[in-house]
N, C-alpha and C positions, 0 to 999 in steps of 0.2 A: 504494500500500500504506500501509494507516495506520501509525503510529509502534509502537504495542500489538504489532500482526503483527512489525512491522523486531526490533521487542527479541526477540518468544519468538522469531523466525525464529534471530537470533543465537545466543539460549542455546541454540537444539535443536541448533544445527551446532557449537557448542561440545563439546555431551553428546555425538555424534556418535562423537568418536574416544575416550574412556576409557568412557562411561558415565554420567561426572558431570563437574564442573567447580566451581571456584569464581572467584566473579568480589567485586571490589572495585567496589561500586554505584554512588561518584562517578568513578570514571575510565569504568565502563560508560555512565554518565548523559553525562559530557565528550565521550566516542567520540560516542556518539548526540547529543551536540545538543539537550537532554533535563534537565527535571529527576529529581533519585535516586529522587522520589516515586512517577514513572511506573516506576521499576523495582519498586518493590517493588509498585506495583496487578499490572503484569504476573507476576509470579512466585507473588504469594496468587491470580491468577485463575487460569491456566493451567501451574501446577507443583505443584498442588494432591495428597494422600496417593490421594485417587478417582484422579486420572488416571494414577498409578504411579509419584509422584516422591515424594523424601525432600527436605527444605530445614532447610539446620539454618545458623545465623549465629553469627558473633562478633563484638561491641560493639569498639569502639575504634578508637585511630589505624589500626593493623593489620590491621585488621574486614575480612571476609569471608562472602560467604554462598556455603554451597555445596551443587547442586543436584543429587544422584544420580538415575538412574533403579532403580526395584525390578526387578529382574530375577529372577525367582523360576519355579519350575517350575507346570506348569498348575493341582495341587493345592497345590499351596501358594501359590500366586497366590489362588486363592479363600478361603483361609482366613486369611490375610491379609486378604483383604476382612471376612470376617464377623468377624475379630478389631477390626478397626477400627470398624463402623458403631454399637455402644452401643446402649443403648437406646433412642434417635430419630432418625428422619431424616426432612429436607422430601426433596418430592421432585425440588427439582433435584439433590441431594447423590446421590441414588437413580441416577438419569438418569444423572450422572456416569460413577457406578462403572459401568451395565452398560454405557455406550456404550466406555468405557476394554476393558471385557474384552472384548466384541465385535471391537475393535480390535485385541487380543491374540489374537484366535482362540481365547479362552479359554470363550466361549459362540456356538453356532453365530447367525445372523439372525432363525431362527423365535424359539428359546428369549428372544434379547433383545428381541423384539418383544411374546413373551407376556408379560416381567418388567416391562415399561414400563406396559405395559396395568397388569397385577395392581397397578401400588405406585405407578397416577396420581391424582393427586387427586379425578376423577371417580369413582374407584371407595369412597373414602373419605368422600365427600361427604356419608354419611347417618350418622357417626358423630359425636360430637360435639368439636369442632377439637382440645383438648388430648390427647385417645389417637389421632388421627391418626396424629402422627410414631410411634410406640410401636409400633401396629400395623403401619405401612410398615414398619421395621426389622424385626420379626418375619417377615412375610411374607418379605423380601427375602433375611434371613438363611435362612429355611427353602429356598425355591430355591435359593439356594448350595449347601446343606448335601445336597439331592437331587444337582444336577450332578455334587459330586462324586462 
């Protein structure tokens, strides 16, 4: 198992029993054997707002960051998505959220397979690159806003 996997493996079994956790990044980096830098690549890759996490930090001796899961109901899990995605999105950002709500059972398999198709880059291809993201968001927000 690479080291990436060993840390989120930790923090998911951490989240496990409350929900969230806060963890001090040089004693987590000391446990693991680890520089603090690998902490924090793993928790911008995989503790990400698309995948259902909150991460908020405090600076100093005292310094913590701490990692909640969104816990929200089925309609408010989606509008929560469309509050978040802005007016751009690439489309791994895209890919993210719907494989996250897939995973929540929040969109059935067909629906996250058509959402992937409609807001993949292939399907943008003929537009010109800077209203890509513009239009992915739109699209993606608009299917949200159907589901619900």
């Amino acid at each position: 198992m690479s080291l990436s996997n060993s840390i989120a493996e930790m923090i998911m079994d951490m989240l496990q029993s409350d929900g969230y956790t806060e963890i001090q990044r040089n004693v987590l980096a000391q446990t693991l054997g680890c520089v603090p830098s690998q902490i924090n690549y793993v928790i911008a890759s995989r503790f990400t707002p698309e995948q259902g996490y909150i991460v908020e930090s405090r600076r100093g001796g005292g310094g913590f960051i701490r990692i909640s899961r969104v816990n929200l109901s089925g309609g408010s899990t989606l509008m929560h998505v469309v509050n978040t995605v802005g007016g751009e999105m690439d489309e791994k950002t895209c890919r993210a959220h719907i494989v996250n709500l897939s995973h929540q059972s929040m969109i059935d398999e067909s629906a996250a397979r058509l959402m992937l198709a409609a807001t993949s880059d292939k399907c943008f291809r003929t537009l010109p690159p800077d209203l890509r993201g513009a239009v992915r968001a739109a699209v993606f927000k608009q299917m949200l806003l159907t589901v619900i």
